[in-house]
C-alpha positions as CSV (number, residue, x, y, z in Angstrom):
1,X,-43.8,-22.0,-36.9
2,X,-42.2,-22.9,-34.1
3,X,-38.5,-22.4,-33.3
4,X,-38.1,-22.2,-29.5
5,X,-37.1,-25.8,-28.1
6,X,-35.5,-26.0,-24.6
7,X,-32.1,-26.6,-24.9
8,X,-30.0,-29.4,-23.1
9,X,-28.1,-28.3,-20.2
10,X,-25.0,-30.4,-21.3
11,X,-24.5,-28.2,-24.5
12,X,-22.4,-25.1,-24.0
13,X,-23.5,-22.0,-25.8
14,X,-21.3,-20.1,-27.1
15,X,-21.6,-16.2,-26.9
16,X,-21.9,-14.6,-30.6
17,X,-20.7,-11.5,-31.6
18,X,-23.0,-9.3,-33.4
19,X,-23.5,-5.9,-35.0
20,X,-26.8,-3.8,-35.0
21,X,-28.3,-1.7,-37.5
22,X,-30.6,0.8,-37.3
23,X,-32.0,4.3,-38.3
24,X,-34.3,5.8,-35.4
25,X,-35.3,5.3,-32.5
26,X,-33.8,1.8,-31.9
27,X,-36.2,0.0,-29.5
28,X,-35.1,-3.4,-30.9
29,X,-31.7,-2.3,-30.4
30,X,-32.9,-2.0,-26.7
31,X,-34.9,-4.8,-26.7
32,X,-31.4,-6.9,-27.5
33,X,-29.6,-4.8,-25.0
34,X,-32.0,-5.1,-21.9
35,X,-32.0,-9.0,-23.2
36,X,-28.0,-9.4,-22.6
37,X,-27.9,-7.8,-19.3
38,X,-30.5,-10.2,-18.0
39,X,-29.4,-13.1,-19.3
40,X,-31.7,-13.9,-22.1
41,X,-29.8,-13.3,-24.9
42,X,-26.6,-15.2,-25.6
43,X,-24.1,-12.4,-27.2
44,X,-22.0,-9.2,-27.4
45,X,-23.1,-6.0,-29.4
46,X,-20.0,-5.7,-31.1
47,X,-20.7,-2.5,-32.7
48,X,-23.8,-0.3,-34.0
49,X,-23.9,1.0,-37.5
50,X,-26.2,4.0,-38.6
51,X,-26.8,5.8,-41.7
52,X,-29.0,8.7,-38.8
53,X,-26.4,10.6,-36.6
54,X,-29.7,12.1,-35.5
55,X,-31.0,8.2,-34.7
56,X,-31.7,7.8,-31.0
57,X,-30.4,4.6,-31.1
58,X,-26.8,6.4,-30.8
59,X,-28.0,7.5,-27.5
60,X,-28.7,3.9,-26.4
61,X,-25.6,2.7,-27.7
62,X,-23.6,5.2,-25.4
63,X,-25.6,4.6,-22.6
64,X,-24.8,0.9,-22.8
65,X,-20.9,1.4,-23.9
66,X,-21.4,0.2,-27.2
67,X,-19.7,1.7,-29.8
68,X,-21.3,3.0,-32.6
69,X,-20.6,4.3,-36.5
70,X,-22.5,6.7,-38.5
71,X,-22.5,5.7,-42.6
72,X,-24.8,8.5,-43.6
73,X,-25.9,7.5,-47.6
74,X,-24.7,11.6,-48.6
75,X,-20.5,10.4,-48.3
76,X,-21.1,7.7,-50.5
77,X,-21.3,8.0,-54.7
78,X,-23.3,4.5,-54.6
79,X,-25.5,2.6,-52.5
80,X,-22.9,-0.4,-52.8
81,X,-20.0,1.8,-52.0
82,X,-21.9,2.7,-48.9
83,X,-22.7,-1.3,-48.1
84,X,-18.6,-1.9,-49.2
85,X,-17.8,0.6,-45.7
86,X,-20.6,-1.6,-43.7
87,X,-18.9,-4.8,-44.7
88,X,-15.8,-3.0,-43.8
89,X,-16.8,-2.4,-40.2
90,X,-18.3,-5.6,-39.7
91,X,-14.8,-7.3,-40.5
92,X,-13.1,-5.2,-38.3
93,X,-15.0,-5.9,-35.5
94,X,-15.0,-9.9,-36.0
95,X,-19.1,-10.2,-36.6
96,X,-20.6,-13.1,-36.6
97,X,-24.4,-12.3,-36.8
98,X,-25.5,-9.0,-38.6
99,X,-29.2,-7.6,-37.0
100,X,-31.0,-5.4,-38.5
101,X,-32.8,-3.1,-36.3
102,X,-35.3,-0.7,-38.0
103,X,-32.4,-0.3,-40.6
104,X,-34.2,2.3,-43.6
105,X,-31.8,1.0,-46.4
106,X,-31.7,-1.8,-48.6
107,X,-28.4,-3.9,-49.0
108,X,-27.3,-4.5,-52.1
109,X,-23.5,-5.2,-52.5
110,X,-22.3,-8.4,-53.8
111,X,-19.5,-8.5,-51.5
112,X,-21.7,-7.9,-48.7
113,X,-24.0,-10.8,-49.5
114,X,-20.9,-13.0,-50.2
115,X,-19.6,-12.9,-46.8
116,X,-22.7,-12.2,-44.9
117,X,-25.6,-14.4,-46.6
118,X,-27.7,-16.3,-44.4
119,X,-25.7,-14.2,-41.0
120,X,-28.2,-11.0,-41.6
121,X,-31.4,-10.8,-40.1
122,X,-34.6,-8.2,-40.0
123,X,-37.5,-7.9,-38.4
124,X,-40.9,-6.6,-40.0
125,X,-44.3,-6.0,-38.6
126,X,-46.4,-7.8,-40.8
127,X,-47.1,-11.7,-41.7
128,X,-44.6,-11.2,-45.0
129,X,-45.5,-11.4,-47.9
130,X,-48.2,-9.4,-47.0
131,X,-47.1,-6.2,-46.7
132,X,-43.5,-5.5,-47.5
133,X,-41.9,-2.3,-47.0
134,X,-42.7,0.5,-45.2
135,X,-45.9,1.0,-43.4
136,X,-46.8,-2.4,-43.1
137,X,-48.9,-1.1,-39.8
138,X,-50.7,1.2,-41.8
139,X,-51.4,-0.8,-44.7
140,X,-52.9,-3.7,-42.2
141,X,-54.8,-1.3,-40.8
142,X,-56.1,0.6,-43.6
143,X,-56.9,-3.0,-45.2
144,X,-59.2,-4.0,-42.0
145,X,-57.0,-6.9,-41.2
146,X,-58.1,-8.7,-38.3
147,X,-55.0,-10.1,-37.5
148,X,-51.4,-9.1,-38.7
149,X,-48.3,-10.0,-36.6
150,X,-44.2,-9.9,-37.3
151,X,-41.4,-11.8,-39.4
152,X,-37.8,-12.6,-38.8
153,X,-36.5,-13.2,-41.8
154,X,-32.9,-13.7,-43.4
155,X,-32.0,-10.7,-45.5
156,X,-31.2,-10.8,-49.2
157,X,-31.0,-8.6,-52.3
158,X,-34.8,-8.5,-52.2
159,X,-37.2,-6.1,-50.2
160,X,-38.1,-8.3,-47.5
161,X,-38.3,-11.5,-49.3
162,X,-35.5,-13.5,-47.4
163,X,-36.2,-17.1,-46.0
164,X,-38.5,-16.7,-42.9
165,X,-37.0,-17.7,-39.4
166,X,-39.9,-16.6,-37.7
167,X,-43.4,-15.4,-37.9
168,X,-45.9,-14.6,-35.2
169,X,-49.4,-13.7,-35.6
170,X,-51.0,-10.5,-33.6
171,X,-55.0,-10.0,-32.9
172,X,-55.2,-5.9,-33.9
173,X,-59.1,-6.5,-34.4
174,X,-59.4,-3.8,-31.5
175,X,-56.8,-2.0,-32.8
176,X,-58.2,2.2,-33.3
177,X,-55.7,3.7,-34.9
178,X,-52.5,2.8,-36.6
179,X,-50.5,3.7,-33.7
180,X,-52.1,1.0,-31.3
181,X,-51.5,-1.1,-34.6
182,X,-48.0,-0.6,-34.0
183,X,-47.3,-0.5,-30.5
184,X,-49.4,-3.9,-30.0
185,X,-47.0,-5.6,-32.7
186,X,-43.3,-4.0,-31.3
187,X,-44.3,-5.4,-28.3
188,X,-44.1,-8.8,-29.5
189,X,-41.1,-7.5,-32.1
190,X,-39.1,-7.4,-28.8
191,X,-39.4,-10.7,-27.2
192,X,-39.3,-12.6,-30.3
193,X,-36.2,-10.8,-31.7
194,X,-34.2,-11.3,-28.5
195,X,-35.1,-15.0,-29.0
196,X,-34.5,-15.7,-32.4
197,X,-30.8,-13.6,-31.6
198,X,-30.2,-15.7,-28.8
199,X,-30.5,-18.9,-30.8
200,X,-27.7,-18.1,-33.0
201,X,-25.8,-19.4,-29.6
202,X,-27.2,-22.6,-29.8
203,X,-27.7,-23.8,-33.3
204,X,-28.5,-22.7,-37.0
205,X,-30.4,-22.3,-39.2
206,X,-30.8,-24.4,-42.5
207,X,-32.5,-22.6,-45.1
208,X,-34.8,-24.8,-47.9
209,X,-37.5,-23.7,-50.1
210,X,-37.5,-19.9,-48.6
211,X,-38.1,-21.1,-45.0
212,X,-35.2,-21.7,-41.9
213,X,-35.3,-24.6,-40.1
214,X,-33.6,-24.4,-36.7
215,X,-30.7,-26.9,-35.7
216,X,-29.2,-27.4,-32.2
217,X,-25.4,-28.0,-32.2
């Protein structure tokens, strides 16, 4: 699938606001960060959300002078409660495009999905639907896959079964152990996301039968 057309240099892009999600470490987060400061990607990181205050992606965030916001799952009675503060944030703060970023959590709240549908993306390291959830490296792996790669998807109520944006398939046939699995695939996770983030600034997406189709303004 491919997504990436050049883009006339008589059509202004406009910067996007967005917010970034995430739970660890964050290198997507990064990835997005290093991407604005060289001129890749098209936007401002409005804000970071976290449901980790232990998650090193805080650290990146202060480093960059990005504000953040911890939403830890214990101060919440319910997961939509928890997803009603999120939406509350993101209003605040004027978002336009919602990443997540290694975000652990499902999102489930109606309200959420009623303002936000179609403006929340995820990444996942695997050719989805193989492989959903968590340890997607692993399961490749363990499964002998030759070849397993990375989706951008739209996020919905459903575990990583949004319409696809993006996929990109990655050779791990010399792959010999799961963490080479996983390195070899985040490092085309990092390009790809700061591309498919950067062309929120220049078009959209129009969603049929599950898959995104990209449209320049």
């Amino acid at each position: 699938m491919k997504i990436f057309k050049p883009i006339p240099a008589s059509i202004i892009m406009a910067k996007i606001s967005i917010a970034v999600l995430a739970s660890g470490r964050g290198s997507n987060f990064q990835a997005i960060i290093d991407g604005i400061k060289n001129g890749e990607v098209n936007c401002e990181i409005k804000i970071l959300i976290t449901d980790n205050p232990d998650a090193k992606a805080i650290e990146r965030a202060k480093k960059s002078g990005i504000k953040y916001e911890v939403v830890e799952r214990s101060k919440f009675k319910t997961r939509e409660e928890m997803d009603l503060k999120i939406k509350q944030i993101l209003d605040s703060n004027n978002v336009e495009l919602v990443v997540l970023a290694g975000y652990m959590r499902l999102l489930k709240a109606k309200e959420l999905f009623d303002v936000y549908r179609n403006r929340i993306i995820n990444i996942h390291p695997s050719l989805l639907p193989k492989y959903p959830g968590v340890d997607a490296q692993k399961q490749a792996f363990e499964a002998g896959e030759k070849i397993s790669g990375l989706t951008i998807h739209f996020v919905n109520e459903e575990l990583d079964a949004g319409p696809i944006i993006y996929q990109e398939k990655v050779d791990i046939s010399n792959c010999k152990s799961i963490g080479e699995v996983s390195e070899k695939i985040l490092k085309r996770e990092h390009e790809a996301y700061r591309k498919v983030v950067n062309s929120f600034s220049k078009g959209k997406y129009v969603i049929k039968d599950k898959k995104a189709t990209f449209v320049i303004y």
